[in-house]
N, C-alpha and C positions, 0 to 999 in steps of 0.2 A: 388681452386675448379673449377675453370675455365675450367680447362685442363680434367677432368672426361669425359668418354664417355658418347655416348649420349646415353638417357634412351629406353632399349631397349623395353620396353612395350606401349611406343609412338607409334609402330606400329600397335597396337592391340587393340588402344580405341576404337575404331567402335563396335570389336567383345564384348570388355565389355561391351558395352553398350547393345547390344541384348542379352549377355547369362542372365543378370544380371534383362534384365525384366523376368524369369523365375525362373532365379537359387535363392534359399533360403539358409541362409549359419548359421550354430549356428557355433560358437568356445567355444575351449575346451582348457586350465580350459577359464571360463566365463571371466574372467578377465586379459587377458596376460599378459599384460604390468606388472602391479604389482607381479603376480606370478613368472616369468619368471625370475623378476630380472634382467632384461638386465644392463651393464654398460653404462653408458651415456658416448657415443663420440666415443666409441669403433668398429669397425667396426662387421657387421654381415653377417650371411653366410648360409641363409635359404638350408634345404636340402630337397631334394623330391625326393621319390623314384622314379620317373620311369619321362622320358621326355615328358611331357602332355601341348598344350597350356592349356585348359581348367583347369585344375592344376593351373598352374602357374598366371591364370585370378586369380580364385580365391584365391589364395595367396596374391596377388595386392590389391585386394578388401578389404581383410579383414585387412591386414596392413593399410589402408587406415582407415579403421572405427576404428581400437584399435588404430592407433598414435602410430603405430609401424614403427621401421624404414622399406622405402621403399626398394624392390629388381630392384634396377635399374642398376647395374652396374656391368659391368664382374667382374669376381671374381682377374682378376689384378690387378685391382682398389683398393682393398680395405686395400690398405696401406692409404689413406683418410680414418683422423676420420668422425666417423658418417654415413661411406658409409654401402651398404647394396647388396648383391648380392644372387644369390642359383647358386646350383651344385644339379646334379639329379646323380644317383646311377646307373638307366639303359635307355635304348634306346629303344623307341616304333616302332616296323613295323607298318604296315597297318591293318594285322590281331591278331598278338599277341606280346607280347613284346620278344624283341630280346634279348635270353640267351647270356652271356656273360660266356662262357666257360673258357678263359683263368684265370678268378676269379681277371682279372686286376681291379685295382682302375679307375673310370674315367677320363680321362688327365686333367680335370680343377681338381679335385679336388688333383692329383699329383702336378700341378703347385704351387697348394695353397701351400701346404706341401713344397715342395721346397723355396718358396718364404720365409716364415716363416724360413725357415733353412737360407736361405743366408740375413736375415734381421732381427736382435739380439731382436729388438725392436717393432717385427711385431708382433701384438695378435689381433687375431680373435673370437666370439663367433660363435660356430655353433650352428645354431636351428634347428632340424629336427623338419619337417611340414607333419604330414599327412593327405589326403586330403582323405577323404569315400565319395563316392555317396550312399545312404540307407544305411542301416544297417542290410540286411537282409543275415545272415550267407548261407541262402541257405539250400536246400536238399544233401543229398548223391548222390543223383542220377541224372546225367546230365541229361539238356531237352534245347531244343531252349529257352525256354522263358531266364532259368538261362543264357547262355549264350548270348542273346543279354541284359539283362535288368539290372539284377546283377551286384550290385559289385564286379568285379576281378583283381587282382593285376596283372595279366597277359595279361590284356585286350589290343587289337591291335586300331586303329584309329577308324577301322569304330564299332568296337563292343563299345568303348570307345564315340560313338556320341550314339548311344543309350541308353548308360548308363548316361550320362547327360539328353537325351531329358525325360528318364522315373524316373531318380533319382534325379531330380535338385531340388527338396521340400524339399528335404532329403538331404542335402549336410553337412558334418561335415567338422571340420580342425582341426587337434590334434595338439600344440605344445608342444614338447617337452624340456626337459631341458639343458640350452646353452651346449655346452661343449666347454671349453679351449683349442684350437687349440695349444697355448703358451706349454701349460704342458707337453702335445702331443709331440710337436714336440724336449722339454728339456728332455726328456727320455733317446734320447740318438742315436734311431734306426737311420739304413738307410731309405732313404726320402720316395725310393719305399716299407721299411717293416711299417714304420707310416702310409703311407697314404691305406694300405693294410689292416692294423689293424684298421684303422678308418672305411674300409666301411663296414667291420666287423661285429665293433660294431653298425654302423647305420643298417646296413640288420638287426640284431638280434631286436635292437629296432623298425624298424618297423614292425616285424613278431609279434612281444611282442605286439603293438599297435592295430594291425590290428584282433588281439586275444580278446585282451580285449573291444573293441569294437564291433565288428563283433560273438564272440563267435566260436564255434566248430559247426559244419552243425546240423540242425535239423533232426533228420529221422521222419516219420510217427509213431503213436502212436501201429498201430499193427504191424509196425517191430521190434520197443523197446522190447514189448510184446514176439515175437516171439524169440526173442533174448535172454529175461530171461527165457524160457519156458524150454531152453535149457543148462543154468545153471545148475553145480552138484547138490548144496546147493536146489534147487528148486525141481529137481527129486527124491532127495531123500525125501523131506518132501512132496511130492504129492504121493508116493508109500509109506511112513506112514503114512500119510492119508487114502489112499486105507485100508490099514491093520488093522488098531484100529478103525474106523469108519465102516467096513467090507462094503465096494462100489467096484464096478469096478475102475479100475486105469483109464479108459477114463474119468470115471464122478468125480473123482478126478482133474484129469487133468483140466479140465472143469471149474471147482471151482477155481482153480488156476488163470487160465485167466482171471474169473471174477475179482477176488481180483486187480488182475492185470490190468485190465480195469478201475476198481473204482479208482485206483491209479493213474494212471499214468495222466500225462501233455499233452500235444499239443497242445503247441505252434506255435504259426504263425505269421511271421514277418507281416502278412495284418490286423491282429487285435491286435495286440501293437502298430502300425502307428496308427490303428483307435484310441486306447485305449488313444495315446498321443494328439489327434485334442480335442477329447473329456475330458480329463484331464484337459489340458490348459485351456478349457472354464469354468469346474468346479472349479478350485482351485481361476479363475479371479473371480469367485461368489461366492465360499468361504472366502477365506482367503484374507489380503492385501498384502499376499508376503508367499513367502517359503525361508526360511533364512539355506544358507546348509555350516556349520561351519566346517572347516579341511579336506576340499573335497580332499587339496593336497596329502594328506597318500594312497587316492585310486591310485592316479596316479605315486606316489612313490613306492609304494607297490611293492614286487618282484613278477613281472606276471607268474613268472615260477609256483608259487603255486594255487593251486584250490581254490576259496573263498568263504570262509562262513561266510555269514553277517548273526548278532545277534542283531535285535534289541531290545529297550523296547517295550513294548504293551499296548499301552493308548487306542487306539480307534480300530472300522473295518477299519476307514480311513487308517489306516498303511498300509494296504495292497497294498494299490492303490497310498499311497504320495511317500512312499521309490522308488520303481518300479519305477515308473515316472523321481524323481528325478536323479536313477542313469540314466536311457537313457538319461533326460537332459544332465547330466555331462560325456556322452560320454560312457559308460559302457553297456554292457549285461544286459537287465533286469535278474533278477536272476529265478531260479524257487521256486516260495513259496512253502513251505509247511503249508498249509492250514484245520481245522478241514472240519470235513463231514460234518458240521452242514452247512455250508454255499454253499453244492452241491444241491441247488436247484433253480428250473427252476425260469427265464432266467440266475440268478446270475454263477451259477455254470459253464454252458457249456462258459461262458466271462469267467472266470478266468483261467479254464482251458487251454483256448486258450490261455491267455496273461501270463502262464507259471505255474498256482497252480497246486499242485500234492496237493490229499487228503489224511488224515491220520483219522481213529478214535479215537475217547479219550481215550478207552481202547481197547487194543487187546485181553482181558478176556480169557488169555490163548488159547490161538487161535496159533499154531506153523504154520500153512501156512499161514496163515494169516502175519504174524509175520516174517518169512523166503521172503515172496513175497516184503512184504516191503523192509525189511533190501536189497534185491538183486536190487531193484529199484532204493535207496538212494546210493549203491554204484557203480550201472551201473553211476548217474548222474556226480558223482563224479570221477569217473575213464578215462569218456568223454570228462571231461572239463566245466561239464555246471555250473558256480555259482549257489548256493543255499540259500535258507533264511527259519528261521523258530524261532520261540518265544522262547526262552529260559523259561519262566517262564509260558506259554503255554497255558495260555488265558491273555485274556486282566485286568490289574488292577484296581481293582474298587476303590481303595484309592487313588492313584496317586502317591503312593513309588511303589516302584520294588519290583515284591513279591519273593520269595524263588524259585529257580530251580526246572523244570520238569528236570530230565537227559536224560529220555528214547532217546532223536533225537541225542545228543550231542553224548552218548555211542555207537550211531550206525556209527555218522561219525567216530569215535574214531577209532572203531573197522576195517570199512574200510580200514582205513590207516592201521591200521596194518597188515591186508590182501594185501597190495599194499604200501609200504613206497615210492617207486621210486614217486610218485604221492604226493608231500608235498602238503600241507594244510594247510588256513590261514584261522583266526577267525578274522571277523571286528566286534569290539559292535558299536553299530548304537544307538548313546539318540534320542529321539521322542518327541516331546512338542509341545505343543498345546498353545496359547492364551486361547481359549477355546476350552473342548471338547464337541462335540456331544452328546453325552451319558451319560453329568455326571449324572443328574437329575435320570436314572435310575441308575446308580451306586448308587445311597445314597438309593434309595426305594428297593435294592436287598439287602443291608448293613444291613437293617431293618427288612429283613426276605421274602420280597416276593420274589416269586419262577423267575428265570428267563426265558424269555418269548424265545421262540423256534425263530430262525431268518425263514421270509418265504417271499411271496412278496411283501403280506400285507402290511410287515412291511416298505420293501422298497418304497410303494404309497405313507406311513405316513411320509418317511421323507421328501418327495417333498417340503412340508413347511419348510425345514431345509434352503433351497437355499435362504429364505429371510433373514436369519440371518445373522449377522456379528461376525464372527469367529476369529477377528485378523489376527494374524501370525499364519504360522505353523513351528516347529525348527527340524534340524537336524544336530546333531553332528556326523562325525568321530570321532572315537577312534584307540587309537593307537592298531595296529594287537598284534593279540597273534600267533604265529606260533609255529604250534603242533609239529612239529619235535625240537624245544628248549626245547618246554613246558616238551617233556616227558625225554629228556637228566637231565633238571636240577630237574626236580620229580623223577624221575625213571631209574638213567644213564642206569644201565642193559636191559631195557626193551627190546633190538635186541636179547638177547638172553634166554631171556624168551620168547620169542612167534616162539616155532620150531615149533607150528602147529599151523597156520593161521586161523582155523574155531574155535581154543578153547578159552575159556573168561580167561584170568588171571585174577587170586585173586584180582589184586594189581587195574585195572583198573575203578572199581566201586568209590572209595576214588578219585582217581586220576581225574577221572571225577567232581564228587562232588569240588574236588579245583578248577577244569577249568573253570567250570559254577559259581563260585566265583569270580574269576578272571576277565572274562568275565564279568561281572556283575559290578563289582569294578570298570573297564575301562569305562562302559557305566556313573555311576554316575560321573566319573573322568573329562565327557567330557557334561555337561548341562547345557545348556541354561536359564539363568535367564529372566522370561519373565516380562513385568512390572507386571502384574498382580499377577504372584506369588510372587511378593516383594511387593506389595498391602496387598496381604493375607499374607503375615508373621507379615505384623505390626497389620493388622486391631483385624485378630484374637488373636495377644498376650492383644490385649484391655482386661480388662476385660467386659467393657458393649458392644463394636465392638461397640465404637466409641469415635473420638479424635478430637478434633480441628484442622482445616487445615493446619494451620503455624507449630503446632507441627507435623504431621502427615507428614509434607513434610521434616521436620527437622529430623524426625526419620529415613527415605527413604533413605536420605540423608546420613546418618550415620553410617546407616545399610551397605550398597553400599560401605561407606569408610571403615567399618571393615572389608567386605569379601578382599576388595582388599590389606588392612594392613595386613591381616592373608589368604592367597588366599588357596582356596582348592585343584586344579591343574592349573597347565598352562595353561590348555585346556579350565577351566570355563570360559563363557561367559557372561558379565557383560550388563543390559540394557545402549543404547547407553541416551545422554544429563543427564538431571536433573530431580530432584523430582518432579516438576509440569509437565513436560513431562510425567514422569511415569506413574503420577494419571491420565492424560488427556487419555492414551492408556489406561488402565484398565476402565476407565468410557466410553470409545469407546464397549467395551465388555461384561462389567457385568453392575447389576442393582444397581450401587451406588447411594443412598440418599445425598441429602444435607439440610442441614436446616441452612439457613439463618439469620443473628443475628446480631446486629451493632457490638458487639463486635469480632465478628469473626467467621467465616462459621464454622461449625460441621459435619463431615464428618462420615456419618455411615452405617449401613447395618441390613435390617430387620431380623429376625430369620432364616430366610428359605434360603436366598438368602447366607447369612454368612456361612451355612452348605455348601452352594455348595464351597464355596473359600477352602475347609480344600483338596478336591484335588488337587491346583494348587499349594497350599503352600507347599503339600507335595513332589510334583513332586523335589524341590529344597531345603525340610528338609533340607537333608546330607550336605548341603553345610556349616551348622552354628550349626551342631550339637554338637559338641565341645564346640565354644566360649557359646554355651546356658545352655551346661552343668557347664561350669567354672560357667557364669554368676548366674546357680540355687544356688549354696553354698553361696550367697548373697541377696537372697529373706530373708531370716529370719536373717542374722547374720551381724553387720556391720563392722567385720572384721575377717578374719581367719588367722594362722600362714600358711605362705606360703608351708611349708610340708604337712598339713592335708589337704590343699586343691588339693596339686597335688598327692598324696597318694587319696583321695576320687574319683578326677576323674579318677587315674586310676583302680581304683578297677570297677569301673562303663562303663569304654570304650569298653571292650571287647563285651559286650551285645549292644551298638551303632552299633559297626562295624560291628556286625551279622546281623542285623537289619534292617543298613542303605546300606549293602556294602561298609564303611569306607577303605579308601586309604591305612591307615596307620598299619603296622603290632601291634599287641601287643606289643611286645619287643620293639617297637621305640616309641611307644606312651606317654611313660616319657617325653621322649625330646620334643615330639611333645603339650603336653598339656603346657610345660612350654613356648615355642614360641607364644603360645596362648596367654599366660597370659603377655607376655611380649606386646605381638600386641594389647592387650586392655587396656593396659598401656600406651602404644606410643598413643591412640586414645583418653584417658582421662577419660576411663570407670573406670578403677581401678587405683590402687594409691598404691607405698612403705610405708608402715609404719615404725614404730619404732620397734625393737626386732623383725625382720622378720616376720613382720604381711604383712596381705594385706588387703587394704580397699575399703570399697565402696566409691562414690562419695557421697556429702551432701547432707540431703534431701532437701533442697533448692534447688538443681543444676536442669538443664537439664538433664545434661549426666545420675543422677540418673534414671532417668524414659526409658531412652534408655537401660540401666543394666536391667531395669525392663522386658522392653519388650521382650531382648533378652532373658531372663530367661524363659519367657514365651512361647517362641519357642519350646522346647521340651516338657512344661508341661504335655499333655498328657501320654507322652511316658512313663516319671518317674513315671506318677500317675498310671499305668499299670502295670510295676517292682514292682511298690510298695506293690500295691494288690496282686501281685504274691509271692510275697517273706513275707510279711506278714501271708497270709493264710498257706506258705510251714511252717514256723517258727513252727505253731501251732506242726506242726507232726514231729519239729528236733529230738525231744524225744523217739517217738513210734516208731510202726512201719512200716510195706506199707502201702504204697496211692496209690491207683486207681485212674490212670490217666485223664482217661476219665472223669469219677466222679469230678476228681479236675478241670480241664479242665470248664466243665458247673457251678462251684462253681464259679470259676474267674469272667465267664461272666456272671453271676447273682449278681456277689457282684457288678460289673464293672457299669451293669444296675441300680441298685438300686443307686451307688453312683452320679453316672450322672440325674438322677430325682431327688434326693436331693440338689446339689449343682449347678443345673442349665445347665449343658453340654448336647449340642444337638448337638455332632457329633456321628454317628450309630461307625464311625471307631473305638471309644473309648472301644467300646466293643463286636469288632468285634473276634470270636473266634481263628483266624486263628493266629492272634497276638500271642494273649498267647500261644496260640500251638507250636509258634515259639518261645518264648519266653522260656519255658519249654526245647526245643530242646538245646536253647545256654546254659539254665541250665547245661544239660546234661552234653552236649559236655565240660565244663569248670569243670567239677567235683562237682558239688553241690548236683547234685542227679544224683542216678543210678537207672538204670532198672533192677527192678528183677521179678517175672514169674507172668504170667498170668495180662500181663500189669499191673501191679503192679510198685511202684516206693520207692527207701527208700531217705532218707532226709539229707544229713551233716549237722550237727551241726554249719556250718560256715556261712549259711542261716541265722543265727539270727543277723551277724555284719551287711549281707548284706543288711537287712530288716532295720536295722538302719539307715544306711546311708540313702538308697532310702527314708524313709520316714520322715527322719530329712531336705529333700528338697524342702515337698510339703508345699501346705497353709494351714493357720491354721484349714479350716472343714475340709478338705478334711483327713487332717493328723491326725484328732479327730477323724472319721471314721474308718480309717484304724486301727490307733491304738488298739482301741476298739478290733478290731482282731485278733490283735497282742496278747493282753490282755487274749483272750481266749473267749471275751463275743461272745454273738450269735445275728447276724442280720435279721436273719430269709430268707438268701442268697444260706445257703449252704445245709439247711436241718436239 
């Protein structure tokens, strides 16, 4: 190593040291060294597009802080392991960067290529580095300012010293993924067709980066405007307007731009810079961290498609954590799609700047109204500009995923198909909270009070929110769903079914209803177990909600080892150490009790405080909603033949996986319950018996009470099947039932059994459940719809009522029964 040249950045530590009292530098992904992969010993071979000292400081700098190998060495060199050098793409003049017309490779980076060809043994990583000053994509329209201050990839010296002196707070640095010079050059080509088709690929990956970063240029909010105005699809529904409303077509017109005005975004790169000074200091006073899981899928992702992030909806926080987080991780914030309710003053004209566009709740048959949107979500889309909007279209007051809104989903749908050269990518985005904000009102709207209209009021009242401690905030990527697969493997034909671009096919309404399942399925596929919702799945399977310590951290414990014996995706995310870690995070957050005892602390939760955990517990249900169902066919029985129990849960799963958004198809879910049973076998819950039985643990054991608890995981859920299939039973015979009618019978029986038997969750008997509950009916064949909302009953309702309520406790299953029975509770009328 003696013999290496000397470093050439020794000449420039002076100038690091002044750029560097200014310049601010985040890297992307946050982590290099580990993401990146590098090979230890191997030599590296940073790439950067264009010839910048200032670049190349920065490159120095940051390899320096990540303990990444350094760029000190010509790219001769780096047949030495461990060495490190870059090769730049283009050459800067003074005023702009020098086109390279002939479309040559750079001579170092030809050399490299050559070197590699004449040296069998020679392997290289290359990392392409891109290096942003701001982030601000800029206007349409040139002005001096853009051009001295702006990031431009064609920037010359002296506009390139402006652009640091006014963008050095704003300095990014993308690393990109090595690439195998070795493979490269084993292909086969001539040294000048390799080293042609590498810079190729590097131009194309930094145009991809500089994309996804920077975004497509901002116009002004009244040229958007003026731009749809002049749309077919708009003209023609502003002169139907005109016609059926009998107005002049100006005052039409008119009306139009309004819609259009109430709609649209504008955004500004100088109030998402502010919005990010100001984040940073919120989230340090909220939360103790934002934990952002599988970030690598954004940055893997194929940039060539437009992208639509789908996340859950827990809180108003969403709006403001996701946003943030992707600018942290180097991305375009996207443009929300946001209700109307949150267009007011000061809130409104902020978000609009930092990218919401507003939608109403309903368009109440409204066709311009209706047309002005749809021509807005597909201008953003056809632009280039990321989008974000709730699949399930307000926020959840339980803390499961509720059932799909379609309306946003159908319109991107539609887009594309008006535009297929323009692919499109669906990210689900999980969302979790430690705690959230709002749950206390979630449980008081649960219960019936009316929900309170957002104004600024409300924003003075949460000022006290900034003393609270909130924990963690979580966010999972999920793996993409890309809509041009999605509709081949749904719908191979669908290219030639759409010869006319403006008309709805039949077939896209269902097709939709699958994607927004799908969708949905990948968000639970990919969440965050926080301590506190592992807190709340034990405390609440108690029956008094409370357990001795020792047990309590034993069951934590346990709990933790079965998910990861029986893991629900790759993607779940497990709380990081041990059980008394867990409890110590959750007692950082919520109001847990202890009471004190020589024989051993008791670990509990008053009535009120316990209602709020059945949110967090639920956020992470799906995750053990299986092994709780296996677990319930062992609350009354101490052993069953291994068929009746995997024959009962799957008669019961399909209603889980509607439910929960469950992973797993119908059709595999045999295999999948038995993996189950096999995983709480390997963990000592259950046990082979003799003649193909399967047993519980002894009631002596431990593990019994851990059987117990998990059983108790889903209790609610079954105790809600149960009422529902018990009450349907009564009418297997007759004939229609009035849904609605049945509907309010459910949640009166639901109420009445929870003030008998001691349940103080509002979720328990929450109408929207059964509603949905009644839908998976449906949809499986149990009952049909016949006129005038009316419903008839299969006769197959009565095995099913058996099962579900041969799983509950013995009042509860006294109660229901009763119903079954035909007596009257005085619930349903």
């Amino acid at each position: 190593m003696a013999n290496l040249p000397r470093n050439p950045m020794n000449f420039f530590w002076w100038l690091q040291k002044i750029l560097f009292l200014w310049v601010k530098t985040k890297v992307v992904p946050a982590s290099p060294g580990p993401e990146l992969g590098l090979k230890p010993g191997v030599p590296v071979c940073y790439i950067l597009y264009s010839r910048s000292v200032s670049d190349l400081l920065v490159l120095d700098h940051v390899c320096r802080r990540e303990k990444l190998p350094l760029p000190q060495h010509k790219p001769t060199a780096l047949k030495f392991p461990g060495s490190a050098s870059f090769v730049y793409l283009q050459k800067m003049g003074l005023l702009h960067l020098e086109r390279d017309q002939s479309k040559a490779p750079p001579s170092p980076l030809y050399r490299l290529v050559q070197q590699a060809m004449n040296d069998k043994t020679m392997e290289v990583q290359l990392v392409p580095a891109a290096v942003f000053w701001g982030r601000n994509p800029g206007r349409e329209e040139r002005s001096i300012m853009k051009l001295l201050f702006f990031d431009d990839e064609h920037a010359g010296l002296l506009q390139k010293f402006f652009i640091v002196l006014a963008q050095g707070r704003a300095n990014f640095v993308h690393f990109g993924k090595p690439i195998s010079l070795r493979a490269l050059v084993d292909e086969g080509a001539a040294a000048d067709q390799t080293a042609k088709k590498l810079r190729r690929v590097l131009r194309v990956h930094f145009r991809r980066q500089r994309t996804g970063a920077m975004g497509p240029s901002l116009p002004s909010r009244a040229s958007v405007v003026a731009t749809l105005m002049k749309t077919r699809a708009l003209k023609e529904a502003t002169q139907e307007e005109a016609r059926k409303k009998k107005i002049p077509l100006d005052r039409a017109q008119l009306r139009a731009r309004r819609y259009l005005l109430e709609i649209a975004s504008e955004q500004k790169y100088s109030m998402v810079r502010l919005a990010d000074i100001f984040l940073t200091w919120l989230w340090n006073r909220l939360f103790n961290g934002v934990i952002i899981k599988h970030s690598h899928r954004l940055r893997e992702m194929d940039l060539r498609h437009e992208v639509v992030y789908l996340p859950s909806h827990r809180s108003h926080l969403d709006y403001l954590l996701f946003n943030y987080s992707i600018y942290y991780e180097g991305f375009v914030p996207p443009h929300t799609f946001a209700g109307i309710n949150l267009n007011f003053w000061p809130v409104g004209p902020i978000l609009r700047r930092c990218g919401a566009f507003y939608g109403r709740r309903s368009f109440g048959g409204n066709r311009l109204y209706t047309v002005a949107f749809n021509e807005y979500v597909h201008y953003l889309l056809t632009k280039g500009h990321p989008v974000k909007f709730y699949l399930e279209g307000g926020r959840s007051r339980t803390g499961r995923l509720m059932h799909p809104k379609t309306g946003m989903l159908a319109m991107v749908v539609q887009s594309y198909l008006r535009n297929p050269e323009r692919p499109i990518a669906f990210v689900p985005i999980y969302l979790g909270y430690d705690k959230v904000m709002e749950v206390r009102t979630y449980q008081t709207e649960l219960r019936g009070r009316t929900k309170h209209k957002e104004s600024i009021g409300q924003l003075f009242k949460a000022r006290r929110l900034l003393k609270a401690n909130f924990g963690k905030a979580y966010i999972g990527v999920g793996e993409p769903v890309y809509l041009k697969d999605f509709l081949e493997a749904r719908h191979p034909q669908w290219r030639t079914e759409v010869a006319d671009a403006e008309a709805k096919p039949k077939w896209i309404h269902p097709l939709v209803v699958d994607l927004a399942t799908e969708v949905l399925t990948r968000v639970n596929s990919t969440a965050v177990v926080s301590p506190l919702a592992l807190f709340s799945l034990v405390i609440l399977s108690t029956p008094t909600k409370a357990v001795a310590e020792d047990d309590l951290i034993y069951l934590m414990d346990k709990l933790v080892s079965a998910m990861r014996a029986a893991p629900y995706s790759r993607d779940i995310v497990l709380p990081e150490g041990g059980a008394r870690d867990y409890l110590r995070a959750a007692a950082a957050v919520a109001k847990i009790e202890r009471f004190q005892h020589p024989g051993g602390d008791v670990i509990f939760m008053d009535e009120r405080e316990s209602v709020l955990l059945t949110y967090y517990r639920n956020n992470v249900l799906h995750l053990l909603a299986v092994p709780s169902l296996v677990a319930s066919f062992f609350q009354h029985n101490d052993r069953l033949r291994e068929e009746d129990l995997i024959n009962g849960s799957f008669q019961l799963y399909p209603f889980l996986k509607s439910e929960f958004f469950l992973r797993w198809d119908v059709a595999d879910s045999r295999k999948m319950i038995i993996s189950v049973i096999e995983a709480l076998i390997r963990e000592g819950l259950l046990f082979h018996g003799e003649g193909g039985y399967i047993r519980r643990p002894e009631v002596t054991s431990r593990d019994l009470t851990t059987l117990m608890i998990l059983s108790r995981v889903l209790g609610q859920t079954l105790e809600r099947y149960a009422i529902s299939t018990a009450l349907l039973a009564r009418h297997a015979d007759g004939g229609a039932l009035n849904r609605k009618e049945f509907e309010a019978q459910c949640t009166l029986m639901a109420q009445r059994i929870a003030i008998l038997n001691g349940v103080n969750e509002p979720e328990f008997f929450d109408k929207n459940l059964f509603k949905n509950y009644l839908d998976q009916l449906t949809d499986l064949g149990y009952v049909s719809n016949a006129n005038s909302g009316n419903m008839l009953i299969d006769p197959r309702v009565k095995d099913l009522a058996n099962t579900s309520v041969n799983l509950l406790s013995g009042d509860i299953r006294q109660s229901i029964q009763r119903i079954g029975d035909g007596g009257r509770d005085g619930s349903g009328g």
